[in-house]
C-alpha positions in Angstrom: -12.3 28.9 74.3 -16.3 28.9 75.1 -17.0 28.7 79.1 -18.0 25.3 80.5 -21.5 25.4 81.8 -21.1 24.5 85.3 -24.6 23.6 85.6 -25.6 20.9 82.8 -29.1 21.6 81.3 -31.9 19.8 80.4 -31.3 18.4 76.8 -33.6 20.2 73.7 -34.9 16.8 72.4 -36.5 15.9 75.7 -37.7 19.1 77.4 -39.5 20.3 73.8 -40.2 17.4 71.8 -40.7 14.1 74.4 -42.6 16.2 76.5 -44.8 17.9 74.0 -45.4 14.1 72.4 -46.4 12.7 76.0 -49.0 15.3 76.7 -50.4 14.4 73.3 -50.7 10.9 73.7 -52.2 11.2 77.5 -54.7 14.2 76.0 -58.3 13.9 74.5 -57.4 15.5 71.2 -59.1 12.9 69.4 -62.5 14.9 68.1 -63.4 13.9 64.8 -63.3 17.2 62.7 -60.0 18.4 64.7 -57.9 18.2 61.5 -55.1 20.4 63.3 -54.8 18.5 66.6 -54.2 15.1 64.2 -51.3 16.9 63.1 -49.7 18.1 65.7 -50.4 14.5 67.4 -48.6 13.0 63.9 -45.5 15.3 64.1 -45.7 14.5 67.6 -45.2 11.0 67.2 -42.6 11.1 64.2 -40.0 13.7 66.7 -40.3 11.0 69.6 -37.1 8.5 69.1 -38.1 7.5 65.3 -35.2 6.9 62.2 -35.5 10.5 61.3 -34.5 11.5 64.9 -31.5 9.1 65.5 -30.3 10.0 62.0 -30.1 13.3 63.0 -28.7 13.2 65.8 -25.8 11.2 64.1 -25.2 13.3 61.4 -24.8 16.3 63.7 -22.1 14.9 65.6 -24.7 14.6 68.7 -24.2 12.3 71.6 -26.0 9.8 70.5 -25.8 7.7 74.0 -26.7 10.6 76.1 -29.8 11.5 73.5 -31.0 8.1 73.4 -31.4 7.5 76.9 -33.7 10.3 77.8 -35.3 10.4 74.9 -36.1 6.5 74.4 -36.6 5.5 77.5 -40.2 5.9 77.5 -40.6 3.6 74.3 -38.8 1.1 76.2 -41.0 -1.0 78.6 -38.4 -3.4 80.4 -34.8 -2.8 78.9 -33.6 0.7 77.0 -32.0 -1.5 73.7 -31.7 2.1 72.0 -28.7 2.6 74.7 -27.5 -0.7 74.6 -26.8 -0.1 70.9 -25.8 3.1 70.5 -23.3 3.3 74.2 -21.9 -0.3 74.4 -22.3 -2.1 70.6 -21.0 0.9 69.4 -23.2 0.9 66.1 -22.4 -2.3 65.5 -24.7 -4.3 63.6 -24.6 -8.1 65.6 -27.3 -7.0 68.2 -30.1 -7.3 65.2 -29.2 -10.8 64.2 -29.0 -12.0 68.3 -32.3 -10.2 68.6 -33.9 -12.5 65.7 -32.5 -15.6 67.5 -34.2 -14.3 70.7 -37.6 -13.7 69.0 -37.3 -17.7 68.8 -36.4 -17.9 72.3 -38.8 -15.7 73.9 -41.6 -16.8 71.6 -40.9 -20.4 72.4 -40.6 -19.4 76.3 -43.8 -18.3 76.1 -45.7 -21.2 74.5 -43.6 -23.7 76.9 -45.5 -21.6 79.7 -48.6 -21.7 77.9 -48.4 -25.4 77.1 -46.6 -26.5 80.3 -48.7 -24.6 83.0 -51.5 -22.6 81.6 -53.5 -25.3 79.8 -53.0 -28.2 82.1 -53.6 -25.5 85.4 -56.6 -24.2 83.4 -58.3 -27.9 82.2 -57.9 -29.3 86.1 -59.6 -25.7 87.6 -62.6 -26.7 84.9 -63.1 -30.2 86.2 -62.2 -29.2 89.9 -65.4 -26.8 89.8 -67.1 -28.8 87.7 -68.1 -26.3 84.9 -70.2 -27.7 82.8 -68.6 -28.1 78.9 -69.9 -25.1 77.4 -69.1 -22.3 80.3 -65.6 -23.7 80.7 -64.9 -23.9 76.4 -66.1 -19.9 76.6 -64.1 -19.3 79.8 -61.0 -20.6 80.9 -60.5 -23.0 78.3 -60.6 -19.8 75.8 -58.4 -17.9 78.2 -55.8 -20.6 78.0 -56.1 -20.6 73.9 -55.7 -16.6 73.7 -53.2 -16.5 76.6 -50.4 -14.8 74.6 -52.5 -12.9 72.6 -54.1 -10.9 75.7 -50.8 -11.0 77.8 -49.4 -8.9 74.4 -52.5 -6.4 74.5 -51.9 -6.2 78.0 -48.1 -5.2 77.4 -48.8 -3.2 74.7 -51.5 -0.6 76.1 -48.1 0.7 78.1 -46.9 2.1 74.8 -47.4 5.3 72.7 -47.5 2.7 69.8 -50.6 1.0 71.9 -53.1 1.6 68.3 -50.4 0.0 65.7 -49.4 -2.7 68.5 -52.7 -3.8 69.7 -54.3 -3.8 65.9 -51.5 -5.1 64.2 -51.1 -8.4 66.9 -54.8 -9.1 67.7 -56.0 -8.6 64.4 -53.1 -9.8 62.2 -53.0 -13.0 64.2 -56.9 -13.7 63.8 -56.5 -13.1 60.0 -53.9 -16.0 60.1 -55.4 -18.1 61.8 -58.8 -17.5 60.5 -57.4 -18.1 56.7 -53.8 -19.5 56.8 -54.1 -21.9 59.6 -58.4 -22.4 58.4 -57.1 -23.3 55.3 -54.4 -26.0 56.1 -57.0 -27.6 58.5 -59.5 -28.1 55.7 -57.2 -29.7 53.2 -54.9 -32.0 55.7 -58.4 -33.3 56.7 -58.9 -36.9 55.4 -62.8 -36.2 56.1 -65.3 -34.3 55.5 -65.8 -30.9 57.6 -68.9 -29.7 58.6 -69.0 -27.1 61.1 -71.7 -26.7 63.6 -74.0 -23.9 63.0 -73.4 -22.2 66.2 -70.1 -21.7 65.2 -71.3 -20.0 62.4 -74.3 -17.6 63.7 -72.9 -17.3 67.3 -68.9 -17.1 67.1 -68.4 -15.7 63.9 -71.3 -13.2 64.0 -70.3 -11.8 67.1 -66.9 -11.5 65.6 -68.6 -9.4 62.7 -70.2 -7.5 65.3 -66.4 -6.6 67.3 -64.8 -5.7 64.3 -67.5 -3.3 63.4 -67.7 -1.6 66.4 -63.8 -1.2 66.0 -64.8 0.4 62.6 -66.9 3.1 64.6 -64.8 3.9 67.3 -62.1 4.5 64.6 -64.9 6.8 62.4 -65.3 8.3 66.2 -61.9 8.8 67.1 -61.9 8.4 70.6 -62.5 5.1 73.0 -64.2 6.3 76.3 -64.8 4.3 79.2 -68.8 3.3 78.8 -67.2 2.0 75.0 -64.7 -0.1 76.6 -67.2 -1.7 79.0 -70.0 -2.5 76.3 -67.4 -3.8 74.5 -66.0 -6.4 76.9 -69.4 -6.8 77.8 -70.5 -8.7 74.1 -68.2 -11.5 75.3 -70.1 -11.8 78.7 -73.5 -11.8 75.9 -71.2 -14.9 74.2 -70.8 -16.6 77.5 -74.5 -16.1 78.3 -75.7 -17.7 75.0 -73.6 -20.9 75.0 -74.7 -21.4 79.0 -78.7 -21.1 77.6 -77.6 -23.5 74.6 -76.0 -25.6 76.5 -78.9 -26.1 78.6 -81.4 -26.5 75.8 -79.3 -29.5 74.2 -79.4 -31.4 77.7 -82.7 -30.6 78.6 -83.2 -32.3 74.6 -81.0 -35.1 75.2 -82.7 -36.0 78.6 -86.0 -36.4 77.1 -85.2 -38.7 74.6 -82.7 -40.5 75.9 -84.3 -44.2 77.5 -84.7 -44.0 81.9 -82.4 -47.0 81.9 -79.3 -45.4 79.7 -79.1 -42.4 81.9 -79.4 -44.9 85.0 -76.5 -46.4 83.5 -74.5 -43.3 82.7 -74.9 -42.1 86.0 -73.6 -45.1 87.8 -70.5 -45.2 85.1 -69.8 -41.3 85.7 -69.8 -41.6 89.3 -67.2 -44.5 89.7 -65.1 -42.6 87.2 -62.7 -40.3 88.4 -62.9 -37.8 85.2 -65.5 -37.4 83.5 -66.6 -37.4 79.6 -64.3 -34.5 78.2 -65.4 -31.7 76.0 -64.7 -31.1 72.8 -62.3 -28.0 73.8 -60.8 -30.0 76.8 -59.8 -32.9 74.0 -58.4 -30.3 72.5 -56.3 -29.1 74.9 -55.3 -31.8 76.6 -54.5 -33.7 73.4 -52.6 -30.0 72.1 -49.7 -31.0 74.2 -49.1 -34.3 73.4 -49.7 -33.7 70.0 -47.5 -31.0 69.6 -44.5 -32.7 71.2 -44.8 -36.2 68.7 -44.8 -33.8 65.8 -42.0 -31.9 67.2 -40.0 -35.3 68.1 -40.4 -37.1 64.7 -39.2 -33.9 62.6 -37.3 -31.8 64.6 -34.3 -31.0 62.0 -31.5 -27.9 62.1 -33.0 -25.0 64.0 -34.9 -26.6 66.5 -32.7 -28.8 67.8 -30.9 -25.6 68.3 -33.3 -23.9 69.6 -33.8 -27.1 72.2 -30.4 -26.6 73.3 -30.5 -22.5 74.2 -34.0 -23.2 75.7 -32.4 -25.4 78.3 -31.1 -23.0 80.7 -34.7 -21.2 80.8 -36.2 -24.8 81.0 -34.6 -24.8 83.8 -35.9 -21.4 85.1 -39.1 -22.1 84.6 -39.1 -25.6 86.4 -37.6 -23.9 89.5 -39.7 -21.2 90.2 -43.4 -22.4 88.7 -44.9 -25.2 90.6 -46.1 -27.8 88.8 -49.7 -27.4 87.7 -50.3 -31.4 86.0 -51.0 -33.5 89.3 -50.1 -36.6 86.9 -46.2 -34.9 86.8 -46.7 -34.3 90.5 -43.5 -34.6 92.5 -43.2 -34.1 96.0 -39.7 -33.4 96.2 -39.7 -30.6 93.7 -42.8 -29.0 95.6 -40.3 -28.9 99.1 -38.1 -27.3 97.6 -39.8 -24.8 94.9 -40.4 -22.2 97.6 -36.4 -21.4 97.3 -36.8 -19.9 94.0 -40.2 -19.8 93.8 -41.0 -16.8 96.7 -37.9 -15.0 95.2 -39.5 -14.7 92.0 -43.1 -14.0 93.4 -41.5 -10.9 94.7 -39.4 -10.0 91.9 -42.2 -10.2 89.3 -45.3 -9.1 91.4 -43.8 -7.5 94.3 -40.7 -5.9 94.0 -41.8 -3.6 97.4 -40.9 -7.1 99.5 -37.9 -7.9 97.8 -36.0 -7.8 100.7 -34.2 -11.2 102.8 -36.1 -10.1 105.9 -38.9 -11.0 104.2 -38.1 -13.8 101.8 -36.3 -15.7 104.1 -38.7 -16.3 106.7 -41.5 -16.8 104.1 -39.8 -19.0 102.3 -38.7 -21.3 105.2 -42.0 -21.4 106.5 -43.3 -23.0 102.7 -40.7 -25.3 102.7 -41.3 -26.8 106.4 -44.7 -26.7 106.0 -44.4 -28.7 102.8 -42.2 -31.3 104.0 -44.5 -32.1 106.8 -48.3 -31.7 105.1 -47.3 -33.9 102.3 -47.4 -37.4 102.2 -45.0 -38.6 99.8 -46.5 -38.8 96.1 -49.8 -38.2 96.9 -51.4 -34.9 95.7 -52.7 -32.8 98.3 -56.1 -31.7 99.1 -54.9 -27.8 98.2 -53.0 -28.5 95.1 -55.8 -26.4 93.5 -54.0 -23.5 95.1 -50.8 -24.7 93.7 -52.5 -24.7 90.7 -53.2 -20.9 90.8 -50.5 -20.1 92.2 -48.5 -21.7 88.8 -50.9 -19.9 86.4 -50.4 -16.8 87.9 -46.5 -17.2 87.9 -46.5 -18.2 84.5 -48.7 -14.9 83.4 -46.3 -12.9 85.1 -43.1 -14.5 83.3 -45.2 -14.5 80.2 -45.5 -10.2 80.7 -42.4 -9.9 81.6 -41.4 -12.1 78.2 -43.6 -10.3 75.9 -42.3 -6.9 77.3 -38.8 -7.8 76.2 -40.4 -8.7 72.5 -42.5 -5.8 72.5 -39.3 -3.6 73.6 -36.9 -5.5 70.5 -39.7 -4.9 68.2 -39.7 -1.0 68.7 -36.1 -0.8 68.3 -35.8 -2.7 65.1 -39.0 -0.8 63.5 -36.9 2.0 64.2 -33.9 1.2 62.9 -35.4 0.0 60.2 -38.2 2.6 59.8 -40.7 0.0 59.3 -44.0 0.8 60.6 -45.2 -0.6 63.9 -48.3 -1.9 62.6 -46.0 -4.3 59.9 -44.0 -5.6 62.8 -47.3 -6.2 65.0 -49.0 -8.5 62.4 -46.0 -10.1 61.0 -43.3 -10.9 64.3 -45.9 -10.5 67.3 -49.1 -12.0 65.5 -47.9 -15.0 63.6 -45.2 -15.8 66.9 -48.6 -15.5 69.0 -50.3 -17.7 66.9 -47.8 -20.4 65.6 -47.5 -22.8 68.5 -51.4 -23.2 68.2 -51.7 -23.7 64.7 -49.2 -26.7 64.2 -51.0 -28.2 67.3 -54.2 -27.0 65.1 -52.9 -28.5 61.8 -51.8 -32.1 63.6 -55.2 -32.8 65.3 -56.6 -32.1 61.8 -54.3 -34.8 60.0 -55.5 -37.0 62.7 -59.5 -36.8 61.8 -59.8 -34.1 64.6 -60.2 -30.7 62.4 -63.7 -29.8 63.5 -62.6 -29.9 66.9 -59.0 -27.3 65.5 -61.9 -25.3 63.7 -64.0 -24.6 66.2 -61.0 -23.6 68.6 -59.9 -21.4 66.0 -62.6 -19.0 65.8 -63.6 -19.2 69.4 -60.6 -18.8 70.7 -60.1 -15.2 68.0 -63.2 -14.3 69.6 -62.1 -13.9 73.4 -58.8 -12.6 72.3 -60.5 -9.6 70.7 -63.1 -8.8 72.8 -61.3 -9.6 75.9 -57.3 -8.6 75.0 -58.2 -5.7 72.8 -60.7 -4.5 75.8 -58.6 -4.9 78.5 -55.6 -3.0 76.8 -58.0 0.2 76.2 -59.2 -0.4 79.5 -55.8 -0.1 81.5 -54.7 3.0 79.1 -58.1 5.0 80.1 -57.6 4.0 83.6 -54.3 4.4 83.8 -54.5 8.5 82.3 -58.1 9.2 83.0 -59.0 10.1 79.5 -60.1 8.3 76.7 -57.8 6.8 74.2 -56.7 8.6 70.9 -58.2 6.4 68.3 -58.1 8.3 65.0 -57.0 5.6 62.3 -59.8 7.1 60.0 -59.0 10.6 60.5 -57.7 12.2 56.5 -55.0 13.8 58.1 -53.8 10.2 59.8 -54.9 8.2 56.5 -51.2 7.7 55.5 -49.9 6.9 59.4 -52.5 4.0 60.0 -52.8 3.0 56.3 -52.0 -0.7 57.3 -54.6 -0.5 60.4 -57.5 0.5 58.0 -56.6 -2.7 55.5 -55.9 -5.0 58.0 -58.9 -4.5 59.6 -61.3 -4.1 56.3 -59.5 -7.6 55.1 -60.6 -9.2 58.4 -63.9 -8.0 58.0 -64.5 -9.4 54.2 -62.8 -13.0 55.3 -65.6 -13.1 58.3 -68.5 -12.1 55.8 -66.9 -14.4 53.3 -66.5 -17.2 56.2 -70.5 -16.8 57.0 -71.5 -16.2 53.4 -69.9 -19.5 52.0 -70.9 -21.5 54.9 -74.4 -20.5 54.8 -75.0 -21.3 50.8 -72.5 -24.6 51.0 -74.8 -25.8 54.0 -72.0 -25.6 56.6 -69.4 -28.0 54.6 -65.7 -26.1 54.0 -64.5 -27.4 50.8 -61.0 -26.9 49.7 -62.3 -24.6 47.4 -62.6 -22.3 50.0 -59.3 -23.1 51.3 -57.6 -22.1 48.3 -59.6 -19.1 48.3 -58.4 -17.8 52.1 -54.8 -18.7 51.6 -54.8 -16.6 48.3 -56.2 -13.6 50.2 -54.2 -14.2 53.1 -50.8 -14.1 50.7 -52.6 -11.0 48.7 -53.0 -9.3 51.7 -49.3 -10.0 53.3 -47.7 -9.0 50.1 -49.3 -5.7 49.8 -48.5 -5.2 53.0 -45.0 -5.7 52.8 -45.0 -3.7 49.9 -46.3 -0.7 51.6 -44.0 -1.4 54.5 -40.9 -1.4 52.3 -41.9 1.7 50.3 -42.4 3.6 53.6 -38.9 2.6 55.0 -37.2 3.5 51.8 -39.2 7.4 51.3 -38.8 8.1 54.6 -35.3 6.9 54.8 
């Protein structure tokens, strides 16, 4: 009998391969011409916690429990499901079909935030500061549209898989949109669309002009920090052309519209307590509503299920994020939202003043000083702080959400040795972008699909710029060094295979967009509606395709 070794060491998989793959990652080895550092990155990447490892480690009789949760924890942002499986399911398979059902939960969480909190916190800010229509459509308004799709860039730039995730979710979910959800507006329309033409040579160019530069920092390699900040910076160049536009068309409409009419306007405005809307604030505001009747008349089967297991987190998220609508305004449930409400401040933000020596006082002070500054259903003069303080709370539930997706995603692409980048345009992009596209389709079947159109695009614009930016952003602040960015690298063509098509496929729809609405004079026919959905379904099942061929080689 061997000698027990009284003092446990280290185990192999984590002091030489973990380790070796973490220096990589966190490392500038991404010069283009470096044909040997690619490959030690890519071997790198396929020994850190992939199908190849776990089966391995299985059919040597390893402890799988142990290996798993050293060796996986780094993949996992919020909760180690590797060790979950493999030390308390006991390789059964149940935990994949529970995590499908949660995808539905957690993605509908995330839109009820959205919907309940975001947009209606986000449209009063806008008339509270009185932005004019254009600065708030290209500013908050678009932040409220491209909420989830940021919130998942933000998540994502956490993880090794930061290139697959953030390419496969921002850029998948603007390809569906841009030709699935495009194309469903155009035909349910009973009218005739005809886009403006700044929607044309202002949004869509610029989004020509992102996805090129994406194009070159992937010919590069690398993303440094000055890239980063040009970058984010062409959306400040969008904000700065709608605000001159904006301008121009008053200064146009004041000089031939009659003394008398503006007189007239002026008075009306002033006695009214909101104001005309903007196009994207109908849209919002209306989004809700709309969303809800649809929802109401043919909710069938699955959601009605899905209704029923969203009821205990309806319930978290009406205790702990104040109320952001003042029309659903409620004094009673502002009292007493300070006892859950501070608790989950601190558990989400702070976790430093988690402590009842801290909450307690704090929270007793809210409530008291609630009960006596408010004056029964009337909203305060401070709700607007209210207001932020629910947007905030719902961003930070909304992390925490997509962390727990992000996390069930890597475990089933490894499981399944599907590729990241498959699971990023498919689960994360389309879940991201569903909620807004049926609200999208149903304005359109009203007569509203220039108004679903124009948020389209617009709102694809800011989430690329802004969610794709600030995701590189926090990984080159968080390491120091600029992010590994070789997906046209020969000796990576085969790793990022999907990246490069997803991203060329974007590109051709936007030239096709600008092309076609250029010679057709700005009409979309359902000509072209046909021809977006058949690239769209082209596109999806070569994809899949590839995905499935990788899973079964590398098996």
């Amino acid at each position: 009998p061997q000698t027990p070794n009284p003092k446990p060491q280290t185990p192999f998989h984590k002091r030489l391969i973990h380790k070796r793959s973490k220096q990589l990652l966190n490392s500038n080895i991404c010069v283009m011409g470096k044909s040997s550092d690619f490959t030690v990155y890519k071997k790198s990447m396929e020994s850190n916690c992939t199908h190849s490892y776990l089966s391995m480690l299985t059919s040597q009789g390893v402890d799988a429990c142990t290996a798993v949760s050293s060796t996986c924890s780094d993949s996992q942002n919020t909760v180690n499901f590797f060790e979950i499986y493999y030390c308390h399911f006991n390789h059964i398979c149940v935990l994949v079909p529970l995590m499908l059902l949660a995808f539905l939960i957690l993605f509908k969480f995330v839109a009820a935030v959205v919907e309940d909190y975001i947009v209606p916190g986000v449209v009063v800010l806008c008339k509270f500061f009185k932005l004019s229509d254009a600065f708030a459509g290209v500013t908050l308004i678009a932040f409220a549209n491209g909420a989830g799709d940021v919130i998942t860039s933000y998540v994502a730039s956490s993880s090794p898989m930061i290139i697959s995730y953030t390419i496969g979710a921002l850029f998948g979910a603007s390809l569906f949109v841009i030709t699935v959800v495009i194309a469903i507006t155009i035909i349910s329309s009973p009218r005739r669309i005809i886009v403006h033409k700044a929607n044309i040579f202002r949004d869509v160019t610029l989004y020509i002009v992102a996805t090129m530069t994406v194009i070159y920092y992937g010919y590069r390699g690398e993303i440094r920090l000055v890239d980063i900040i040009v970058f984010i910076s062409l959306y400040g160049v969008l904000i700065l052309a709608v605000v001159v536009q904006d301008r121009i068309e008053k200064s146009k409409q004041e000089l031939t519209k009659p003394a008398e009419e503006d007189d007239e306007e002026a008075s009306l405005n002033s006695k009214s307590f909101v104001s005309r809307k903007s196009i994207h604030q109908q849209f919002l505001e209306s989004a809700v509503s709309l969303a809800i009747v649809e929802e109401t008349e043919q909710a069938k089967g699955i959601v009605h299920v899905l209704e029923f297991l969203d009821r205990p987190f309806k319930l978290l998220r009406t205790l702990t994020i104040p109320i952001s609508n003042p029309l659903e305004y409620n004094r009673r449930s502002l009292v007493f939202w300070p006892v859950f409400g501070v608790p989950a401040i601190a558990w989400l933000m702070f976790p430093t003043l988690l402590h009842w020596y801290i909450l307690l006082p704090v929270t007793v002070g809210l409530c008291l000083f609630f009960h006596f500054s408010l004056q029964n259903d009337e909203v305060p003069s401070y709700f607007v702080l209210i207001i932020a303080t629910s947007i905030l709370l719902s961003l930070a539930w909304s992390e925490l959400v997509v962390s727990l997706i992000l996390d069930m995603l890597t475990f089933i692409g490894v499981m399944l040795n599907l590729p990241f980048t498959y699971l990023g345009l498919t689960v994360i992009a389309i879940g991201n972008a569903i909620t807004d596209s049926i609200t999208v389709i149903s304005m359109s079947a009203k007569g509203h699909a220039i108004i679903g159109i124009t948020g389209g695009y617009a709102a694809q614009v800011f989430s690329l710029l802004v969610g794709f930016g600030i995701a590189i952003l926090r990984r080159i602040l968080s390491t120091g060094k600029p992010v590994a960015f070789p997906i046209f690298d020969p000796a990576m063509f085969e790793h990022f295979f999907l990246e490069i098509i997803l991203i060329f496929v974007l590109l051709g729809v936007l030239l096709f967009t600008y092309i076609y609405a250029v010679i057709k004079h700005f009409r979309f026919h359902h000509r072209m509606a046909y021809i977006l959905i058949a690239i769209y379904a082209g596109f999806f099942t070569c994809a899949t395709a590839f995905a499935i061929y990788s899973a079964i080689s590398t098996f």
